[in-house]
Every structure is written in C-alpha cells, then in structure tokens.
KOLBADREN-124225 format. One line per 4 residues: number of its first residue (from 1); for each residue x, y, z of N, C-alpha, C, O. Coordinates in nm, 3 decimals, m for minus. Example, Ala and Ser with C-alpha at 12.3 -4.5 7.8 and 13.67 -1.06 7.14 Angstrom:
1> 1.319,m0.569,0.780,1.230,m0.450,0.780,1.320,m0.330,0.780,1.424,m0.332,0.846; 1.285,m0.225,0.708,1.367,m0.106,0.714,1.290,0.003,0.787,1.341,0.114,0.804;
END
This chain:
1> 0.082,m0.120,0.000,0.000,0.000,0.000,0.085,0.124,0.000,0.040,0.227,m0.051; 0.205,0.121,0.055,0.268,0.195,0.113,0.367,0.257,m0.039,0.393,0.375,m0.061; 0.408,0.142,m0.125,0.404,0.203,m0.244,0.359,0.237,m0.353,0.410,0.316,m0.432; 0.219,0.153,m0.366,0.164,0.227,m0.427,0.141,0.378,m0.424,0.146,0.460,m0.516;
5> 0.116,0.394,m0.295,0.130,0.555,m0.279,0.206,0.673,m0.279,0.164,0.789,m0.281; 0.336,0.626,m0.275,0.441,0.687,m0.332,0.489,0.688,m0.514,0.557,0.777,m0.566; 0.424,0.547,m0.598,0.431,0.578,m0.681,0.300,0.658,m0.725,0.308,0.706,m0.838; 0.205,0.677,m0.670,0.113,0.852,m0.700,0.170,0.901,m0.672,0.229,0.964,m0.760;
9> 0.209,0.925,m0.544,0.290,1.050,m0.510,0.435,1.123,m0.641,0.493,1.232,m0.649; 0.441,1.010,m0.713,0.598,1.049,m0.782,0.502,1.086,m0.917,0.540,1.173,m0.995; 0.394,1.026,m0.935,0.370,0.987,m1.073,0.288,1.197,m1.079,0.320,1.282,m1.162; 0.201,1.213,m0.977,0.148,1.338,m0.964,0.270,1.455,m0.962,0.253,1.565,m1.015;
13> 0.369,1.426,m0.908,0.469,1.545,m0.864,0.550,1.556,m1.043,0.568,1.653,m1.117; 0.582,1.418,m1.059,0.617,1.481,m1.259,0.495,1.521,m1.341,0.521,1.575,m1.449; 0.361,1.504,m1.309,0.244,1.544,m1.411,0.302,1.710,m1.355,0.350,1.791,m1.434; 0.292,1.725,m1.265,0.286,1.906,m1.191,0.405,1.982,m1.253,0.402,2.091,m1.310;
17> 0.534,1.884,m1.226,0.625,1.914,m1.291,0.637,1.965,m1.457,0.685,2.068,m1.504; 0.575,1.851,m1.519,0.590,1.877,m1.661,0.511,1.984,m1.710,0.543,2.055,m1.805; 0.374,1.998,m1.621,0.332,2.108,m1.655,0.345,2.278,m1.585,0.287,2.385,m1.602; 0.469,2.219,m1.492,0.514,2.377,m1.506,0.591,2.412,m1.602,0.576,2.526,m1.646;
21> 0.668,2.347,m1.646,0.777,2.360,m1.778,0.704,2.377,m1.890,0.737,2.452,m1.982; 0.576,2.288,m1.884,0.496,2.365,m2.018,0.452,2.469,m2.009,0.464,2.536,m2.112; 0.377,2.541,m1.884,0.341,2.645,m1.871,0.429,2.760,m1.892,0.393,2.856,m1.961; 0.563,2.752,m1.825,0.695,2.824,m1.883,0.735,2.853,m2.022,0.775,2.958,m2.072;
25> 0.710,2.706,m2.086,0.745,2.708,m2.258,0.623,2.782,m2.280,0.646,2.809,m2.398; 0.512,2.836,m2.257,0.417,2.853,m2.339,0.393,3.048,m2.324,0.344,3.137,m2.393; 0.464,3.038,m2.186,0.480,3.170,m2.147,0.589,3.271,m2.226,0.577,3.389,m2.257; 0.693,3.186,m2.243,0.794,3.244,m2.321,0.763,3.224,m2.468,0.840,3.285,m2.543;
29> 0.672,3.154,m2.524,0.601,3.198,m2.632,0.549,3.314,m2.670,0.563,3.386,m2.769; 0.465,3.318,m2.540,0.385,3.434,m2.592,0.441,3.549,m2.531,0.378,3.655,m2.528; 0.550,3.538,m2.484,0.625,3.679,m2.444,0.668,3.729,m2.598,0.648,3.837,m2.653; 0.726,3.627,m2.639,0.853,3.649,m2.826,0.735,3.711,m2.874,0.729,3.833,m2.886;
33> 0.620,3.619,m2.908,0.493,3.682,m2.980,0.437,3.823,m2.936,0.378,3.886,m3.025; 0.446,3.879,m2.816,0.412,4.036,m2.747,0.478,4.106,m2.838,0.425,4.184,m2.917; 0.654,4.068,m2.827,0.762,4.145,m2.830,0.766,4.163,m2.998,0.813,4.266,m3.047; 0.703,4.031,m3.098,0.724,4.050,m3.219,0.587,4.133,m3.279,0.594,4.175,m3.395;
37> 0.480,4.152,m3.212,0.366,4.213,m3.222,0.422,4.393,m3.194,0.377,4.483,m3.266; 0.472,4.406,m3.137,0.493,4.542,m3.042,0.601,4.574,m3.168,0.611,4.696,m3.175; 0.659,4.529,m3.238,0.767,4.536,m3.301,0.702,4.542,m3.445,0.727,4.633,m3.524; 0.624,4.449,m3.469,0.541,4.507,m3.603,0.447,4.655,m3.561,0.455,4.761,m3.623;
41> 0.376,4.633,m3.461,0.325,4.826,m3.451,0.374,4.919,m3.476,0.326,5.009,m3.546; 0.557,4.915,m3.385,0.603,5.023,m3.425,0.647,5.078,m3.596,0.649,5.190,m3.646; 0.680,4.946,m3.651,0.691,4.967,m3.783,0.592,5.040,m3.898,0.610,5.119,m3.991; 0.484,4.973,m3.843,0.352,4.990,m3.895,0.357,5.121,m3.857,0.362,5.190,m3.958;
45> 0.357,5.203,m3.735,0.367,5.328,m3.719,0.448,5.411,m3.760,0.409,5.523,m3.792; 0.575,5.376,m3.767,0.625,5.449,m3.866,0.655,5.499,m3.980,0.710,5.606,m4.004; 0.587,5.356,m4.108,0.544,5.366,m4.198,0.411,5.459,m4.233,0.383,5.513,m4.340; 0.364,5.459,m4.152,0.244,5.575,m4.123,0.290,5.703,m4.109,0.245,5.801,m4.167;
49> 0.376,5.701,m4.036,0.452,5.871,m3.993,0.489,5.919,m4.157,0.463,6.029,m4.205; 0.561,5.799,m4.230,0.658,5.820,m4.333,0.553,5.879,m4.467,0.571,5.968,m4.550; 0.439,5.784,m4.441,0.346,5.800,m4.594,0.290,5.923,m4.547,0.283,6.006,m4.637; 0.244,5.968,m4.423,0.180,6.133,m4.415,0.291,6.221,m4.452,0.265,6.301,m4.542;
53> 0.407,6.226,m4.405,0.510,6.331,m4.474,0.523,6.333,m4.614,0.523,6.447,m4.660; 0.536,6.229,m4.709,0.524,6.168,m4.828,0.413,6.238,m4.900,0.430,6.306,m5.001; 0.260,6.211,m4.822,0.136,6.304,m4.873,0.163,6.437,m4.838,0.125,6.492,m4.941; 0.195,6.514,m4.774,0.233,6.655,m4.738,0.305,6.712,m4.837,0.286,6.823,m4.887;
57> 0.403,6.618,m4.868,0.495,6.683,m4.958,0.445,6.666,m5.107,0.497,6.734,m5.195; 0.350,6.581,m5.132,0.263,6.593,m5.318,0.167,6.686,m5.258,0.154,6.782,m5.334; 0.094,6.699,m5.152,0.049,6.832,m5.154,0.051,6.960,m5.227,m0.004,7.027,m5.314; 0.191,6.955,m5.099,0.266,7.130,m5.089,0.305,7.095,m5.274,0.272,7.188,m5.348;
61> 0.359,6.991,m5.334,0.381,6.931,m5.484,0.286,7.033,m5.565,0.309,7.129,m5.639; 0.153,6.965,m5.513,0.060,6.983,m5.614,m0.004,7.154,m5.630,m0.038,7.217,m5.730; m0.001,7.194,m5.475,m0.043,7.353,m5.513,0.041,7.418,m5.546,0.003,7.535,m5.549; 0.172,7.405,m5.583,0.315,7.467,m5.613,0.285,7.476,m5.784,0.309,7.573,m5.856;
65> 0.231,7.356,m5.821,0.223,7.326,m5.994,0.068,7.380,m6.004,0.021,7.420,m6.111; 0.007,7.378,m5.905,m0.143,7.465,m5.958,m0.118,7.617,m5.951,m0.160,7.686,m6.045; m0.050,7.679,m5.843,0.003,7.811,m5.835,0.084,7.866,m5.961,0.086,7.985,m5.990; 0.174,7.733,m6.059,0.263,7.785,m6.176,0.172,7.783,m6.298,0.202,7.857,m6.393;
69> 0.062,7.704,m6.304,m0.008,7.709,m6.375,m0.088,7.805,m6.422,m0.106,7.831,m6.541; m0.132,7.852,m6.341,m0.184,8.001,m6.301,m0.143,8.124,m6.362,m0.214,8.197,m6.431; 0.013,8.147,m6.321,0.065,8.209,m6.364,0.096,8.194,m6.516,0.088,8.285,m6.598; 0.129,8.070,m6.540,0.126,8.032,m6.701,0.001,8.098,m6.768,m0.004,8.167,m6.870;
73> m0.081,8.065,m6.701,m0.216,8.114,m6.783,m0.249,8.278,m6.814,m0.326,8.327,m6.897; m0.165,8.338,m6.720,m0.174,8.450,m6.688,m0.093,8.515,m6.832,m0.145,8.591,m6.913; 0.062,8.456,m6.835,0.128,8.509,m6.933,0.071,8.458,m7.090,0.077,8.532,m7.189; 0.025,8.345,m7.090,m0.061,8.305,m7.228,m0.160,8.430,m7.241,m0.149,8.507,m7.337;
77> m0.245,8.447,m7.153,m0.352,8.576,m7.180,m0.296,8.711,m7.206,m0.347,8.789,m7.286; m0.202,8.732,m7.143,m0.111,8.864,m7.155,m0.054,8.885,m7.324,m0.081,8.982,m7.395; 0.017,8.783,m7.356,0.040,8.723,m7.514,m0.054,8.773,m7.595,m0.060,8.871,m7.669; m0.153,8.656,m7.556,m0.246,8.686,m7.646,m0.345,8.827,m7.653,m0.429,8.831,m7.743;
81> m0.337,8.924,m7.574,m0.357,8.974,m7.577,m0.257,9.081,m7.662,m0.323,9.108,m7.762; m0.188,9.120,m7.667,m0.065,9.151,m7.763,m0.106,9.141,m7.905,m0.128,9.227,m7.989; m0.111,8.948,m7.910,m0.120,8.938,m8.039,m0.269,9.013,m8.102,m0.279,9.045,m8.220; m0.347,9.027,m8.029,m0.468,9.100,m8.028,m0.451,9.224,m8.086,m0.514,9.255,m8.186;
85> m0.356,9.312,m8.023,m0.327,9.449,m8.037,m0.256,9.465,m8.191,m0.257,9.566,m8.261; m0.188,9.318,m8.224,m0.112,9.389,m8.337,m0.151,9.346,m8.466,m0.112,9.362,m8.582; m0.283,9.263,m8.381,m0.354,9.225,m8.532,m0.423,9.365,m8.611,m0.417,9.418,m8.722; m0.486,9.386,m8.492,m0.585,9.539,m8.520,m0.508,9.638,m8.595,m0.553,9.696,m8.694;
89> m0.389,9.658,m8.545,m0.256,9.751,m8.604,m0.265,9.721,m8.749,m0.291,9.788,m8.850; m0.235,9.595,m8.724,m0.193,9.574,m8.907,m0.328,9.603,m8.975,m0.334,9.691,m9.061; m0.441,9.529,m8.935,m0.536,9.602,m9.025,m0.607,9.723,m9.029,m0.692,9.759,m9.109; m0.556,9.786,m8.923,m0.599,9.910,m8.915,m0.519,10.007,m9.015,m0.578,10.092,m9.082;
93> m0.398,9.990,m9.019,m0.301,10.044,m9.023,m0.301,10.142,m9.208,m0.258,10.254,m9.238; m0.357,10.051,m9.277,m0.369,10.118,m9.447,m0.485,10.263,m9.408,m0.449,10.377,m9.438; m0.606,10.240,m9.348,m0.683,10.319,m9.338,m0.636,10.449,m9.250,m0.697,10.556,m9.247; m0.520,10.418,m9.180,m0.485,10.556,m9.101,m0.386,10.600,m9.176,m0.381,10.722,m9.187;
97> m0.295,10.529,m9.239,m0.234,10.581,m9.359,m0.278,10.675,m9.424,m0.250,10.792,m9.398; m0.396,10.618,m9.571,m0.500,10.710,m9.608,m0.543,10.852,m9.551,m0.542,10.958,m9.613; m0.581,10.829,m9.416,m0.612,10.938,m9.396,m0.541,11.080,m9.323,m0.575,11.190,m9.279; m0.415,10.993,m9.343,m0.286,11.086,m9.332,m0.268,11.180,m9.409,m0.244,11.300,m9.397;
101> m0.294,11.070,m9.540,m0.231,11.135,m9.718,m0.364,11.250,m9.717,m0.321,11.363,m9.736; m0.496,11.245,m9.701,m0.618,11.354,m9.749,m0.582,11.442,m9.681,m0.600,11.550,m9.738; m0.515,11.456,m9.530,m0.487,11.545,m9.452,m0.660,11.571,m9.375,m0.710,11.681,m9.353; m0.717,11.452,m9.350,m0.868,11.497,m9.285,m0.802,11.484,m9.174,m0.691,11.436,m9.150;
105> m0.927,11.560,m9.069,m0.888,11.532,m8.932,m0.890,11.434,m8.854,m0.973,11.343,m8.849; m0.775,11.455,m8.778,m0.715,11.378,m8.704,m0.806,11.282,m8.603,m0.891,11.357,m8.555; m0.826,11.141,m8.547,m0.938,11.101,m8.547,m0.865,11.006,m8.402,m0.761,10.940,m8.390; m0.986,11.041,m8.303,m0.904,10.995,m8.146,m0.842,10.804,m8.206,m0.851,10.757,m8.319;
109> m0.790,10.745,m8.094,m0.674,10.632,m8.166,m0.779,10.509,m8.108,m0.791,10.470,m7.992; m0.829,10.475,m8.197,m0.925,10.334,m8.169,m0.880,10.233,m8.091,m0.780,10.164,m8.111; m1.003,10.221,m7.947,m0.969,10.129,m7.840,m0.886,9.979,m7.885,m0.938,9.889,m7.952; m0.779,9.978,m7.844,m0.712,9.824,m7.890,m0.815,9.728,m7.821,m0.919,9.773,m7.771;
113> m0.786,9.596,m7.818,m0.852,9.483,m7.777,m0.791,9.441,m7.652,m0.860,9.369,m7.581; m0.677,9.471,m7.613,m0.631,9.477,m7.452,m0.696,9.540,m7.361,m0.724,9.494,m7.250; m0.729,9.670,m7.409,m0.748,9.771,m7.357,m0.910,9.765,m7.311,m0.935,9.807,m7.198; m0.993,9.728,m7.374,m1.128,9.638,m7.393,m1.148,9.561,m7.304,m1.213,9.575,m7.200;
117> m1.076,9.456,m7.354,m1.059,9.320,m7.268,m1.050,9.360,m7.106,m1.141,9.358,m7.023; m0.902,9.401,m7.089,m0.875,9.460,m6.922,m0.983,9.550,m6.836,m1.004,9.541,m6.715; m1.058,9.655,m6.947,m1.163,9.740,m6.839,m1.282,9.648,m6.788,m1.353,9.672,m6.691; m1.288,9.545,m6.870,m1.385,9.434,m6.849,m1.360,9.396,m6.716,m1.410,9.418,m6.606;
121> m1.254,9.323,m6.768,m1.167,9.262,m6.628,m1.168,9.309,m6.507,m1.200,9.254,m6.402; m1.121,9.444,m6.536,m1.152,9.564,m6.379,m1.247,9.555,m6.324,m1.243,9.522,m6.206; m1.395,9.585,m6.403,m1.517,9.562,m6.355,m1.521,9.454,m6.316,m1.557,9.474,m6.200; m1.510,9.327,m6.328,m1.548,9.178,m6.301,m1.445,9.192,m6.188,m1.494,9.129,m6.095;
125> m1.353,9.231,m6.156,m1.272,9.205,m6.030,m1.308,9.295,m5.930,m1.296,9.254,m5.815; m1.352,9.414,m5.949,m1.434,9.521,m5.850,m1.549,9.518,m5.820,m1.582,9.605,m5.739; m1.673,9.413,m5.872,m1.732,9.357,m5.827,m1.883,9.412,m5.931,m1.999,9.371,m5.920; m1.831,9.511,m6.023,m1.936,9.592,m6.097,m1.938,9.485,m6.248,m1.870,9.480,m6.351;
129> m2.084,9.388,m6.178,m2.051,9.301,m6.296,m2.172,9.306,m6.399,m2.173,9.213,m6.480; m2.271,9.395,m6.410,m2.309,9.394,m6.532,m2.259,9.471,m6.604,m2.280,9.441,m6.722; m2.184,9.582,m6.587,m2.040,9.653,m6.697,m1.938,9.532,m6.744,m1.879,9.517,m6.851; m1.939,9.452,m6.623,m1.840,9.387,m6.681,m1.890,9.296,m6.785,m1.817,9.266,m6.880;
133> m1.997,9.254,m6.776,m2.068,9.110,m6.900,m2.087,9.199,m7.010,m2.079,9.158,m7.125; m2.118,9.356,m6.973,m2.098,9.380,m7.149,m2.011,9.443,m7.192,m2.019,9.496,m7.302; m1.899,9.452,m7.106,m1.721,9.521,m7.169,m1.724,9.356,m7.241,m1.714,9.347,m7.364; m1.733,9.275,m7.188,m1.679,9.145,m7.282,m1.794,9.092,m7.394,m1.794,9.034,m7.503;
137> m1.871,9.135,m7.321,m1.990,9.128,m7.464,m1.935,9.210,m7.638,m1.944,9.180,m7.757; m1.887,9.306,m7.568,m1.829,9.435,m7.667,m1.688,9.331,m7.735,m1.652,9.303,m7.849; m1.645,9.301,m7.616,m1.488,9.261,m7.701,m1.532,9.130,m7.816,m1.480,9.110,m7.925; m1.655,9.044,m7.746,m1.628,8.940,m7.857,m1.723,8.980,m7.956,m1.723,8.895,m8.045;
141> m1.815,9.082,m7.982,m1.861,9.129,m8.093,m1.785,9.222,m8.191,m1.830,9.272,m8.294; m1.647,9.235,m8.133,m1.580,9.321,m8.190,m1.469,9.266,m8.239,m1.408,9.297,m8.342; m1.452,9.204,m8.181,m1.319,9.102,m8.228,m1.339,8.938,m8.177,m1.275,8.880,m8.089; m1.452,8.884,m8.263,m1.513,8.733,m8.224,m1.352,8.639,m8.313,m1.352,8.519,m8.286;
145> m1.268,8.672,m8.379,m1.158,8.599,m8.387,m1.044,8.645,m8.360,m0.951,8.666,m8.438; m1.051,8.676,m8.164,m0.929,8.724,m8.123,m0.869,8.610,m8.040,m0.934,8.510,m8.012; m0.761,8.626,m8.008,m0.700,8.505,m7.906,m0.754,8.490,m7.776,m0.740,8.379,m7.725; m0.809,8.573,m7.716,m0.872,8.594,m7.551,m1.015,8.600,m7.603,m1.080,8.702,m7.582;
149> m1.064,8.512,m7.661,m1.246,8.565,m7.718,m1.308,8.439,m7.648,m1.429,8.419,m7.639; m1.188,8.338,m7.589,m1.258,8.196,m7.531,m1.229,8.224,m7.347,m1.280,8.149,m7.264; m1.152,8.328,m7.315,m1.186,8.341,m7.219,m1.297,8.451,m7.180,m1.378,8.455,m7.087; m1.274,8.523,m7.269,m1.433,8.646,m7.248,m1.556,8.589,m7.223,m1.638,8.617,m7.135;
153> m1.561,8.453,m7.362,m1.717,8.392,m7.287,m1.714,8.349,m7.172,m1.819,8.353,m7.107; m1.570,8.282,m7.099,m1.608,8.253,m6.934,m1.644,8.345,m6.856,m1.733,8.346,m6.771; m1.553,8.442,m6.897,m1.573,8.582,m6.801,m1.682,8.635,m6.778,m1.742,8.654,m6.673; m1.723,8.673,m6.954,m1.927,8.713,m6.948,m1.976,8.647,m6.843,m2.023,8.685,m6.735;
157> m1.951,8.493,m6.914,m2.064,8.399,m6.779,m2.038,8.423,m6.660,m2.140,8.425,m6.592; m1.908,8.449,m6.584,m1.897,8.473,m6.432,m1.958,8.612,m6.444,m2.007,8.649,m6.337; m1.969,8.695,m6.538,m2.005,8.798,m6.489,m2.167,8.790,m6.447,m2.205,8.808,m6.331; m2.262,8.759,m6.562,m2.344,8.731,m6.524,m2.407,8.634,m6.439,m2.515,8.646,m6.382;
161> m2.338,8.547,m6.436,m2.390,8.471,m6.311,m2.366,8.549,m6.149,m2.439,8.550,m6.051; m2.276,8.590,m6.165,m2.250,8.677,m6.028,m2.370,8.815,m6.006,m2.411,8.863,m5.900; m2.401,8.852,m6.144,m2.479,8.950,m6.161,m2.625,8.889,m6.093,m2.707,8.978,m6.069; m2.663,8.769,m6.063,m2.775,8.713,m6.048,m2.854,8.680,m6.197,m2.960,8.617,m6.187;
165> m2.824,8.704,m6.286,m2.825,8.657,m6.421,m2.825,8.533,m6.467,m2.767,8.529,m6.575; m2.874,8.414,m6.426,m2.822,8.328,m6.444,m2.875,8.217,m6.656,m2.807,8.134,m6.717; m3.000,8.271,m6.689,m2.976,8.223,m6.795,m2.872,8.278,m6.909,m2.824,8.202,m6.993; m2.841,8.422,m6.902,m2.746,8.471,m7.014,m2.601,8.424,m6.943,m2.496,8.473,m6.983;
169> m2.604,8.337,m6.848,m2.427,8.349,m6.796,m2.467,8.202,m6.847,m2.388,8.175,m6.938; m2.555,8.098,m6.827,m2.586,7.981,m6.901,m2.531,7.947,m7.046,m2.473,7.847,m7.089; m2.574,8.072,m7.108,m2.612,8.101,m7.266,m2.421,8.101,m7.305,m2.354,8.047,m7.392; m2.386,8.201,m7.177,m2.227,8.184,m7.240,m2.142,8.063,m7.209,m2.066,7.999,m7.281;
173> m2.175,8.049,m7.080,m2.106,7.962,m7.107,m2.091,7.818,m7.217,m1.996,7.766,m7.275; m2.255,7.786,m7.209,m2.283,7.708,m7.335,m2.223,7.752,m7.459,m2.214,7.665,m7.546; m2.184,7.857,m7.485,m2.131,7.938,m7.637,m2.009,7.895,m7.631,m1.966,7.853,m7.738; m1.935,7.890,m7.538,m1.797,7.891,m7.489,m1.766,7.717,m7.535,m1.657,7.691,m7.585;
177> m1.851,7.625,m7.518,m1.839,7.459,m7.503,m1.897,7.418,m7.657,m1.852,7.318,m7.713; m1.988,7.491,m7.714,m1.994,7.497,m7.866,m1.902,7.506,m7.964,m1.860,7.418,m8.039; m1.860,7.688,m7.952,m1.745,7.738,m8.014,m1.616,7.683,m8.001,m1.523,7.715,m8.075; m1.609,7.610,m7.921,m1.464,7.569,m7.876,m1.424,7.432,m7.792,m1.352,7.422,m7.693;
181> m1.490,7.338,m7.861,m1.485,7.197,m7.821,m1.308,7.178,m7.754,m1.272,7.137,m7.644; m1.240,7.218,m7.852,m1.101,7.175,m7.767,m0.984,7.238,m7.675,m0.864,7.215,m7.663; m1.100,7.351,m7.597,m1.043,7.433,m7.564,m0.988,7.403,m7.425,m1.034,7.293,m7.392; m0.894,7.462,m7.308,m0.828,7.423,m7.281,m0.920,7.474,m7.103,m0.874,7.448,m6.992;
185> m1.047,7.543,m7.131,m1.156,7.580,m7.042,m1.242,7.490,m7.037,m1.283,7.458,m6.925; m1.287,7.432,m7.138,m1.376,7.317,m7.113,m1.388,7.241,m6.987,m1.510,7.232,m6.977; m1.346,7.189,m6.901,m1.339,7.124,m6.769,m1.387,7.255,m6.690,m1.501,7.234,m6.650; m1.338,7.401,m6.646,m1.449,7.442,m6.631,m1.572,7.512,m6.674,m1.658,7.543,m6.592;
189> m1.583,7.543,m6.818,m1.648,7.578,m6.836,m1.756,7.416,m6.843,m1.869,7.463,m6.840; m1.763,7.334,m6.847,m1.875,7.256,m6.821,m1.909,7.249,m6.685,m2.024,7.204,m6.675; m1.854,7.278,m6.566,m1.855,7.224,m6.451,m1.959,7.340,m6.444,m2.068,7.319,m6.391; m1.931,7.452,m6.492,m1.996,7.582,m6.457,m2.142,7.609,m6.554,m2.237,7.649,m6.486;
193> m2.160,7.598,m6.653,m2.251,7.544,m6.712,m2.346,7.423,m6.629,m2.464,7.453,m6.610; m2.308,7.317,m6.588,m2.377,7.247,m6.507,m2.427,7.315,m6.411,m2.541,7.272,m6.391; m2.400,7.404,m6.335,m2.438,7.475,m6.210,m2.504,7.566,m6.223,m2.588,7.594,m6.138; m2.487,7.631,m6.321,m2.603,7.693,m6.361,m2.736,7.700,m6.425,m2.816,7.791,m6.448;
197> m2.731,7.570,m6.446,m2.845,7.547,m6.544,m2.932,7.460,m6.427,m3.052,7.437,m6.443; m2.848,7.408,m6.296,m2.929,7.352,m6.212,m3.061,7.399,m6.188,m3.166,7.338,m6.210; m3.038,7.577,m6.116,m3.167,7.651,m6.103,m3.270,7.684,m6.212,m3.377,7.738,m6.181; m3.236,7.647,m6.356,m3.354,7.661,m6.420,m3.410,7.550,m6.431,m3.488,7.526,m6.524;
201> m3.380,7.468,m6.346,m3.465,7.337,m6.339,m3.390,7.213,m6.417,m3.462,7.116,m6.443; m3.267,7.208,m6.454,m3.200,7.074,m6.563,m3.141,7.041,m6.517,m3.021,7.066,m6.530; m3.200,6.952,m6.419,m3.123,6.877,m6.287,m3.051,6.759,m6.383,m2.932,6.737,m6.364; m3.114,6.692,m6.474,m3.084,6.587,m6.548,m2.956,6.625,m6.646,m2.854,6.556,m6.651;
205> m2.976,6.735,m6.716,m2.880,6.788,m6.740,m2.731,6.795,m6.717,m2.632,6.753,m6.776; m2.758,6.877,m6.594,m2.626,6.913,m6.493,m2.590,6.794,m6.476,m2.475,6.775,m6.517; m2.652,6.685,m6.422,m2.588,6.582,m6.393,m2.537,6.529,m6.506,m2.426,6.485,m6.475; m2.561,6.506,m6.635,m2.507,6.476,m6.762,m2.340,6.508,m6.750,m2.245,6.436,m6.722;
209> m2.355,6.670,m6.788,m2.219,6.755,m6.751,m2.159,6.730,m6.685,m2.041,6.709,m6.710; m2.230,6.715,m6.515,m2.101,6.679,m6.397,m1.990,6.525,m6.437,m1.872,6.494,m6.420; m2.106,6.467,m6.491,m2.047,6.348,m6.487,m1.911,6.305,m6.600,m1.827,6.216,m6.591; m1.938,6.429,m6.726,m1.878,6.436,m6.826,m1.719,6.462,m6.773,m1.617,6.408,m6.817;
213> m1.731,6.574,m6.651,m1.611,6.635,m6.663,m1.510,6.532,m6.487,m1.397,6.560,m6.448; m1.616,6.409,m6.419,m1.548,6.348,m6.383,m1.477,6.228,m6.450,m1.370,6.180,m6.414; m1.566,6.181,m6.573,m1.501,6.093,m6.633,m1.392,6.133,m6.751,m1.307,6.047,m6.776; m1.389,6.250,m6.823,m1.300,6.271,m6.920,m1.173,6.374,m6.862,m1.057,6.363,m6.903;
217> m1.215,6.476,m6.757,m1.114,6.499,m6.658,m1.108,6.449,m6.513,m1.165,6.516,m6.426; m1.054,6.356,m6.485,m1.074,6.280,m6.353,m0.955,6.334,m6.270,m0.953,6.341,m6.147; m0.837,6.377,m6.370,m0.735,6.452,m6.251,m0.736,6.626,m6.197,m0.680,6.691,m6.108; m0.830,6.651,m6.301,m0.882,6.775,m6.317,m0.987,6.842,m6.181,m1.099,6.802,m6.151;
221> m0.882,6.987,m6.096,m0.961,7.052,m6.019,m1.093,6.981,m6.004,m1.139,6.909,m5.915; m1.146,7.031,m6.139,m1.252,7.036,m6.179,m1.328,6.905,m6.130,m1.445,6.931,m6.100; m1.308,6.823,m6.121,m1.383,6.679,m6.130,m1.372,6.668,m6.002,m1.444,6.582,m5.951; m1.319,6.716,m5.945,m1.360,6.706,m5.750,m1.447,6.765,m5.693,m1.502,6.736,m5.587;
225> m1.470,6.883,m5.786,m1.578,6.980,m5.749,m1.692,6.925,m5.797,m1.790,6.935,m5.723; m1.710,6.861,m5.916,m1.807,6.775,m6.015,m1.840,6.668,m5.894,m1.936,6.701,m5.824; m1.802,6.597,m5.874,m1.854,6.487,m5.800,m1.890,6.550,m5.654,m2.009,6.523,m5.637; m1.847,6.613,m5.554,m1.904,6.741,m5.494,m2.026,6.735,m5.481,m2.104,6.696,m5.395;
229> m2.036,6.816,m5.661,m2.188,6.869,m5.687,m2.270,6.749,m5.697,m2.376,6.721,m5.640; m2.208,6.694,m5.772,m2.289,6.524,m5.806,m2.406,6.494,m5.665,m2.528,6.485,m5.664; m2.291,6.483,m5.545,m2.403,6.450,m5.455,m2.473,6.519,m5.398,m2.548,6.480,m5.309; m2.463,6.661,m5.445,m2.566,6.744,m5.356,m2.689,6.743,m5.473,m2.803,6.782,m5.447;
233> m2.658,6.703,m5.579,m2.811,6.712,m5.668,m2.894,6.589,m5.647,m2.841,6.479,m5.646; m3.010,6.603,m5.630,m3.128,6.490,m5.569,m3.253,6.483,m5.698,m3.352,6.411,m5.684;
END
C-alpha cells in the first residue's frame, strides 16, 4: 500500500512538474509573440509617420504646380492679348495711312482689344458686374476671332452669373463649349454650365455635364468639385 502511494505521489509530482515547464514554454512563447507584435506596430507606425510626410509633400507638390499654372495662364492671356493688339494695327493700319495722305482730321486712336478686354476685367474684379458682362460682350462682338475671345465667354458667364443673371451666364457659357470643343476651359467651363443650369430646373442635365467632366477629366480641379456637386443634386 505503502508504495503504491508513493508511486502517485511520484507519478502526480512529474504530471505538476511537466506542466510547469509547459506552462513556462508557453509563457515564453507568448512573451517572443508580445515582443514580435509590439515590433510590427512600431513599424507599422512608422510607416504611417513616413506616408503622411510623403502626402504633405505631393500636396505642398501639387499647389506649387497649380500656383505655376496660373501664372502660365496669366502670361498666355497677356500674349495673347498683344497678339490682339497687333492684329488690329496691321489692319488698321492702311486706313490711317490714307487718312494721313487727305490730310482729314485727325481722329481719337481706336480702343485696342487689350485695352477692352482689361476694363472688363476691372469691372469683373471690383465687383461691378453687369459693366463687366458687357465690356466682354463688346470685345467678342468686336473682335469674335481674337486670341482671348474663349476666355471672355467665361468671363461674361462669371459675370453674369454673379450679376444674379443666371440664364445669359448659361447662354455663355454654353457658347464657350460649342465654339470651342477643344479648348483648354472646357473642364471648367462645363462644370460651370452644369451649375447653372441647375436653377432653371435641368437637374438631369447638370448631372449629364457633372459626370462628363469626372469621367474625361478625372485629374482635373474640376472633377472634385463635379462629384461634390454630383451628390448634392437629388
């Protein structure tokens, strides 16, 4: 009797045994596993730190190249405005001749197309915008094949739309997407056209447009503002 009970006694004290050593092995498992967990977070976190600086910097990227763009656009209009001035010159130029040679009188010096163009501009930037929709009304009836005649129809349209005007700023801008399928306004002049034509009721419409200028310009300002609008129309 006496050993049987000692071999429980031995046989229980190695079950206890073995399972403290397993409990140990299983502990130092899952310590490595803490330590290799804690060790992927931080990575993971710092790869996080790394891709937000990464996005910050195509950011600050991207408004740096929208800010030069700008300016590009600025000196293209300036140009073309020029070339504006010296078209008029040249064809002006036999008839003031002429009337050099009769010796008639002298006759004040006919508004160039810069000069046109810019008082427009003034008004539309000082906030006096039905002068301004028809200083540019004037320029493109006066010179409808000048180099700045595709931004005048945007301009009209901001003018009048700002004016509370909204079917004749419609009308231009629609003129603007007619006249000039490959123009380099199109993205907004459709976006803007869509928005305005909302309030005369062409909800179906607008949405046509919005959708035009997220799928054919998708990297385009423009198409962020388009989809934007997209969901506020019901």
């Amino acid at each position: 009797m006496k050993n049987v009970t000692k071999l429980l006694f031995m046989a229980g004290s190695g079950f206890l045994l073995s399972g403290c050593i397993a409990s140990e092995r299983d502990m130092s498992t899952l310590k490595l596993q803490l330590q290799e967990l804690n060790a992927t977070i931080v990575q993971m976190q710092s790869n996080q730190a790394e891709l937000a600086g990464k996005m910050d910097e195509l950011n600050s990227n991207l408004s740096a190249s929208n800010e030069n763009l700008a300016q590009v656009d600025e000196q293209i209009n300036k140009l073309s405005a020029k070339l504006d001035d010296l078209s008029v010159s040249v064809r002006t130029a036999p008839a003031a001749a002429a009337q050099a040679e009769n010796a008639q009188a002298a006759q004040p010096a006919a508004l160039l197309p810069s000069d046109l163009f810019a008082e427009a501009k003034s008004h539309l930037d000082k906030g006096a915008y039905e002068p301004a929709a028809m200083g540019f009304k004037l320029y493109i009836s006066k010179y409808p094949d000048s180099e700045n005649v595709e931004q005048a129809y945007m301009y009209m349209g901001d003018a009048y739309i700002a004016a509370g005007q909204t079917k004749p700023g419609a009308v231009a801008y629609a003129t603007l997407l007619q006249k000039f399928p490959k123009s380099k306004l199109i993205p907004s002049a459709r976006l803007k056209y869509a928005l305005s034509i909302v309030p005369l009721g062409k909800k179906d419409e607008a949405k046509r447009y919005l959708s035009s200028v997220v799928q054919d310009f998708p990297a385009s300002p423009e198409a962020k503002k388009a989809k934007a609008e997209l969901a506020k129309i019901k």
